[in-house]
C-alpha positions in Angstrom: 0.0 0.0 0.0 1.0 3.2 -1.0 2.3 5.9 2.1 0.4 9.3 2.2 2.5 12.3 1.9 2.8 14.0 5.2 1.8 17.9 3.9 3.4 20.6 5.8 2.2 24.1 5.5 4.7 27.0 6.1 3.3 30.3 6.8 5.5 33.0 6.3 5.3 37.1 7.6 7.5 38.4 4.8 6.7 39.9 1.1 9.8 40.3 0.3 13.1 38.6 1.4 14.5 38.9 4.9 16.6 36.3 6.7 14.1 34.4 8.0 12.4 33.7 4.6 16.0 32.8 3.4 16.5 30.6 5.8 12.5 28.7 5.2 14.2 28.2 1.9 17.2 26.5 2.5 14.5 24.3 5.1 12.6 23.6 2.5 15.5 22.7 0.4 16.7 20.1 3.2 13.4 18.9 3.2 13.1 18.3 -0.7 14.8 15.3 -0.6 12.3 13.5 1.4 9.8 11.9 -0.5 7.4 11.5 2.2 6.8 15.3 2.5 4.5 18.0 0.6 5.5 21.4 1.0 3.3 24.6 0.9 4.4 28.3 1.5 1.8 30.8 2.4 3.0 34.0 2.2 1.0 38.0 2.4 -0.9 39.3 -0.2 0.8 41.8 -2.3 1.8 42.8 -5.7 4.7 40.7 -6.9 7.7 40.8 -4.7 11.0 39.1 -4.2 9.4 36.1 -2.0 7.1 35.0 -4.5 10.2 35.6 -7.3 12.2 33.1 -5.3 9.5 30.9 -4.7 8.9 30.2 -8.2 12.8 30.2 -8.5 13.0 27.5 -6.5 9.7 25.8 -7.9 8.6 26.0 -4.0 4.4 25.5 -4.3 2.9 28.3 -2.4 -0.2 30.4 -1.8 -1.0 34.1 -0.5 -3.5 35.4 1.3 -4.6 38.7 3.3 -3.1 38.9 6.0 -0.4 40.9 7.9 2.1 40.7 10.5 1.2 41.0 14.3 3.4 43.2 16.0 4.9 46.9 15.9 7.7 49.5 16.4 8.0 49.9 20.5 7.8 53.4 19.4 4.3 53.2 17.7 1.1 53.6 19.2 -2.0 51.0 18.4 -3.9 53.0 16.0 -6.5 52.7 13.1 -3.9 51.3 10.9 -2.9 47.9 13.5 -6.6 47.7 14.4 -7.5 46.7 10.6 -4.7 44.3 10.9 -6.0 42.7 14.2 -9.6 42.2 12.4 -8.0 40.8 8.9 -6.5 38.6 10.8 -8.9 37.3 12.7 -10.9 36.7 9.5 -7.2 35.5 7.3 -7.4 32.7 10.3 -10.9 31.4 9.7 -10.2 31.3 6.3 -6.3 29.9 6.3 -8.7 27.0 8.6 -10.8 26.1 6.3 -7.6 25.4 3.7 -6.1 23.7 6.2 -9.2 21.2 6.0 -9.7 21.3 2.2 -6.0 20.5 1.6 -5.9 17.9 4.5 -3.0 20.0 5.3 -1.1 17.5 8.7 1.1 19.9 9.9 1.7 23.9 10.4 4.5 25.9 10.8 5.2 29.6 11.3 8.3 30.5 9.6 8.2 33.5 12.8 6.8 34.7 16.0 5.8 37.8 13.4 3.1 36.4 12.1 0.0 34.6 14.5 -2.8 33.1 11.9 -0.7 30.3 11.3 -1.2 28.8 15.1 -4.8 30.5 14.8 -5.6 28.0 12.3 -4.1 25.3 13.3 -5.1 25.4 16.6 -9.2 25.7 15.0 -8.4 22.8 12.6 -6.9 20.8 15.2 -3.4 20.1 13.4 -0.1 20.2 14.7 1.3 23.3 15.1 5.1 24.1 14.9 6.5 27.5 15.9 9.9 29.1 14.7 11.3 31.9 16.9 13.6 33.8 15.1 13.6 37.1 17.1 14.0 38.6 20.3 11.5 41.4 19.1 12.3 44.5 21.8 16.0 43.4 22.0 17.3 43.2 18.0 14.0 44.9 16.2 12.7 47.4 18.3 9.7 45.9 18.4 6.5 43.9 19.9 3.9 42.1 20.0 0.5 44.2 19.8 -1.0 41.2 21.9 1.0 39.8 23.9 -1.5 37.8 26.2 -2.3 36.4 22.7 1.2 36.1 21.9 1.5 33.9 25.1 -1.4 31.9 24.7 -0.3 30.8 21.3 3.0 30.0 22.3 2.4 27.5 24.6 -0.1 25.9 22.9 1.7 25.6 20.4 2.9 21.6 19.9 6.6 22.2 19.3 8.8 25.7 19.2 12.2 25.4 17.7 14.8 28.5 18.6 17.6 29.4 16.8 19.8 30.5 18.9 20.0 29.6 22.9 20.3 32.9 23.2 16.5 33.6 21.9 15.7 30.2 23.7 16.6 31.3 27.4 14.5 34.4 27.0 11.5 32.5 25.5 11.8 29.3 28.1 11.9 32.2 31.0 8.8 34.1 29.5 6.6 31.4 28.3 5.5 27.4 29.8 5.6 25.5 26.1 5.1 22.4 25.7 8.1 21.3 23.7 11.2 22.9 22.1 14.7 22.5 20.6 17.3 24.5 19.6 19.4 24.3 16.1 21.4 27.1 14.0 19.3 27.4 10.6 21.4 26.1 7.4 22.6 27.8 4.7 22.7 26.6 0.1 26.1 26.4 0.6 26.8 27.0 -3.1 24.9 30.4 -3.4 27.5 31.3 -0.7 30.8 30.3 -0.9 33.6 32.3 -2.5 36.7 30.1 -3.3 40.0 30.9 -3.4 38.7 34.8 -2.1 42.1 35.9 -0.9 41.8 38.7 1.3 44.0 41.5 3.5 46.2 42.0 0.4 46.1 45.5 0.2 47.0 48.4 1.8 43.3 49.6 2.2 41.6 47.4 5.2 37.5 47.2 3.2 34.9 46.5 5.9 31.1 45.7 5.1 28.6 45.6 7.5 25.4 44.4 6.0 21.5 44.5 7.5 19.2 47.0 9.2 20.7 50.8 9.9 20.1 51.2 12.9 21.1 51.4 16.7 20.1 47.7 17.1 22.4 46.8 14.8 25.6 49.1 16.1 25.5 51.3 13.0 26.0 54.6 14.5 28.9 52.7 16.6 30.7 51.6 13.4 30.6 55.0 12.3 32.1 56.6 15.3 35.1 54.0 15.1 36.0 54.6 11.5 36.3 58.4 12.6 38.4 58.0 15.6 40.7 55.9 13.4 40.8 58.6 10.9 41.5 61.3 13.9 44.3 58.7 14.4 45.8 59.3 11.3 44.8 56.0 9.9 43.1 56.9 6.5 43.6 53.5 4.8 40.1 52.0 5.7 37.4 52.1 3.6 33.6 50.9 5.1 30.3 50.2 3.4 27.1 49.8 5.1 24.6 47.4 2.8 21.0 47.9 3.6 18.6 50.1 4.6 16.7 52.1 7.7 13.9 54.3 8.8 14.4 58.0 6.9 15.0 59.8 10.2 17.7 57.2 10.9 19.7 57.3 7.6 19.7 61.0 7.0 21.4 61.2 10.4 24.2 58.7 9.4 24.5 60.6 6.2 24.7 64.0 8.3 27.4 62.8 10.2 29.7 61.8 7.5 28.9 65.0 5.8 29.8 67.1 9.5 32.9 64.4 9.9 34.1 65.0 6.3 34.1 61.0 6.5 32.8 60.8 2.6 35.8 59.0 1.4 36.2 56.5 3.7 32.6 55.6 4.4 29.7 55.0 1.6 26.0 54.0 2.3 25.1 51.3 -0.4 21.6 50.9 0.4 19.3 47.8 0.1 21.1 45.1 -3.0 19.9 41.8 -4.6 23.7 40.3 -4.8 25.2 40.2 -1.3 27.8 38.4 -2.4 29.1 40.0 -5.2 29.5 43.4 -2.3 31.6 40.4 -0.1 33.9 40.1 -3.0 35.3 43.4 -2.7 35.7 43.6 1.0 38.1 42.0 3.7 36.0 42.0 6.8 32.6 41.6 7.9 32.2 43.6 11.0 28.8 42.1 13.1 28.1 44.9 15.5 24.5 43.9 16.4 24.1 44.5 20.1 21.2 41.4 20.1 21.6 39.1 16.8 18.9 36.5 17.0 21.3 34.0 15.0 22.8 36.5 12.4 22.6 34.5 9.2 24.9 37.6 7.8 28.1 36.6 10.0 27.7 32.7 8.7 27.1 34.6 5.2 30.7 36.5 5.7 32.4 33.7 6.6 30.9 31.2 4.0 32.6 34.1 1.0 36.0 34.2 2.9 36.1 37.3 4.8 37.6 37.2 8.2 34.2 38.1 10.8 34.4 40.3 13.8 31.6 40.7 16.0 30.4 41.8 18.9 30.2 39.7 22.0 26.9 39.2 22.7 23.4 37.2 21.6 23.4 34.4 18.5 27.0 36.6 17.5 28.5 34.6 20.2 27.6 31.4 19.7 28.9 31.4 16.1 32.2 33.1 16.3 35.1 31.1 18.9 37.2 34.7 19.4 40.5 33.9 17.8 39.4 30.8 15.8 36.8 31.9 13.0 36.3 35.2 13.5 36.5 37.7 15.9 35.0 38.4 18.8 35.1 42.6 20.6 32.8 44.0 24.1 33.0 47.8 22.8 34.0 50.2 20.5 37.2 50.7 21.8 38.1 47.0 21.4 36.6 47.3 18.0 38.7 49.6 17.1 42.1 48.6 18.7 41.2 45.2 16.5 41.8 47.0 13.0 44.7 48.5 14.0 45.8 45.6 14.8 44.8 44.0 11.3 46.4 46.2 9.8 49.5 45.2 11.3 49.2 41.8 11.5 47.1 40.5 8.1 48.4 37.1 7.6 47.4 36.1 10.9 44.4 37.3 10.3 43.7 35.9 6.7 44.3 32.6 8.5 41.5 33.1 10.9 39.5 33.7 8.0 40.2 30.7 6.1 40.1 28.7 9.2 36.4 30.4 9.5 35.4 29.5 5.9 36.4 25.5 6.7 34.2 25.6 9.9 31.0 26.9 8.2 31.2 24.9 4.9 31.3 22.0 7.8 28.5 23.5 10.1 25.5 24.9 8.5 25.0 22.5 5.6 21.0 23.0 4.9 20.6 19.0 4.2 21.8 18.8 8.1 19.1 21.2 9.3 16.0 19.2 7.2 17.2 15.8 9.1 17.3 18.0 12.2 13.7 19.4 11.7 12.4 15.7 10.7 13.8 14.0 13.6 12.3 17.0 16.2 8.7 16.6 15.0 8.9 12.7 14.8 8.4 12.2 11.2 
């Protein structure tokens, strides 16, 4: 007799595509290889964007539907605006049930705390649910959850909750009773990644990237203020480029202070880009300076193209990098900053570390790894 397919519905928070959607896809991926599975995405409603691009990339079956995320800027009051969300939600989650029942879907999985109808649904359709927590929220983002009683409730009824980080899980497991959880790093294509033979620290010029969110949750201002002190040092042989993007108010501030600082040849502001990796082929070092990284999918990026990492010591950032060994580890800017001065004196030990780094990534974030992983946690 023929085995059913066990179907597995993922239900993601993003349009576009953030870390945690990457990371659903190289899960998925893992997962492909098991012919007992059925995969669905189910992503927001919304003209064409880069999630629904990649999904069809990948030939990755999914659906969208109206719905929106559930939480906010800490900053931001609960106004009209989240209150339509609350009640599109409510009615996304009767309707996400009655696919769930239609498509005989077995299990659900929220690709992130961000987003609640998933558990809704589930929960109403009496399926397995499976939550991924990605985020700290306040911590990294800035951000929370517009109902957090809500937020608890579906938590811990939730039937399993997998962290990605211990750093994420030891808040969670202090907050929140759940029922049963796990802990793995998320996995990475290792091909759209790695750089061979990307020989770095061979100039004079020391190139730094930092890649992600601008903002003070992610250290930006902090990078800043080291690449001026080293240039009121004397040291003009640095050149740093910030790849991604922030709120207005934010950015025009970073760009005011490299225009009061006179700091517009040795820093540039790249914005948002599609090809991540080409911008890691022209630089040496990826500085981390994220003050709570969930996991920092970025730092296993930089090390998977052959830069040498630095990062700050703290959250998912210091679980990856073993200071000394694959990357570099700092507490503060002025660590940070006696670091590249000493990198610039030093290069071939550092290139070392590098390589080193590149040998321990390729060996510990393999995606097939993290599919067997999720398998064996569920019980399939």
């Amino acid at each position: 007799m023929k085995k059913n397919k066990i179907k597995i519905l993922f239900v993601s928070h993003e349009f576009s595509i953030g870390g945690s959607t990457v990371s659903l896809i190289s899960l998925i991926q893992g997962l492909k290889n098991c012919s007992d599975i059925e995969i669905q995405v189910l992503i927001p409603q919304k003209k064409e964007g880069l999630a629904q691009k990649e999904f069809c990339k990948r030939k990755i079956s999914f659906k969208t539907m109206l719905y929106r995320r559930n939480y906010k800027r800490i900053s931001e009051r609960y106004g009209l605006k989240f209150r339509i969300f609350d009640i599109l939600n409510t009615f996304s989650s009767l309707e996400l049930c009655k696919h769930i029942k239609k498509e005989k879907i077995d299990i659900v999985c929220s690709n992130s705390t961000g987003v609640d109808i998933g558990v809704r649904a589930a929960k109403m359709a009496q399926v397995p649910h499976i939550y991924y927590v990605r985020e700290f929220m306040e911590e990294d983002h800035g951000c929370e959850y517009r109902n957090k009683k809500r937020m608890r409730d579906l938590l811990e009824a939730s039937d399993y909750v997998i962290f990605i980080s211990k750093a994420i899980q030891e808040k969670y497991t202090r907050l929140y009773k759940l029922k049963k959880y796990t802990m793995f790093f998320d996995g990475f294509i290792l091909d759209d990644y790695i750089i061979s033979n990307h020989v770095i620290l061979q100039n004079d010029k020391l190139n730094i990237i930092q890649i992600g969110a601008l903002s003070d949750g992610k250290g930006t201002m902090n990078s800043l203020k080291v690449i001026k002190q080293l240039r009121d040092m004397g040291i003009n042989n640095i050149h740093m480029e910030f790849v991604g993007t922030g709120i207005p108010e934010y950015v025009d501030a970073m760009k005011q202070y490299i225009q009061n600082n006179k700091l517009e040849q040795l820093v540039v502001l790249s914005g948002y880009s599609e090809n991540v990796k080409e911008k890691i082929t022209l630089n040496d070092i990826l500085l981390m300076n994220s003050r709570a990284e969930g996991f920092g999918r970025v730092t296993i990026e930089g090390m998977l193209g052959g830069l040498l990492v630095i990062g700050r010591n703290s959250a998912g950032t210091a679980e990856i990098i073993q200071d000394g060994q694959n990357g570099i580890l700092f507490d503060n800017d002025e660590q940070l900053k006696n670091i590249l001065i000493k990198i610039l004196k030093n290069k071939e030990e550092y290139r070392s570390i590098a390589e080193y780094g590149q040998q321990w990534a390729i060996a510990n974030f393999n995606y097939k790894d993290v599919g067997i992983k999720f398998k064996n946690f569920i019980g399939l």
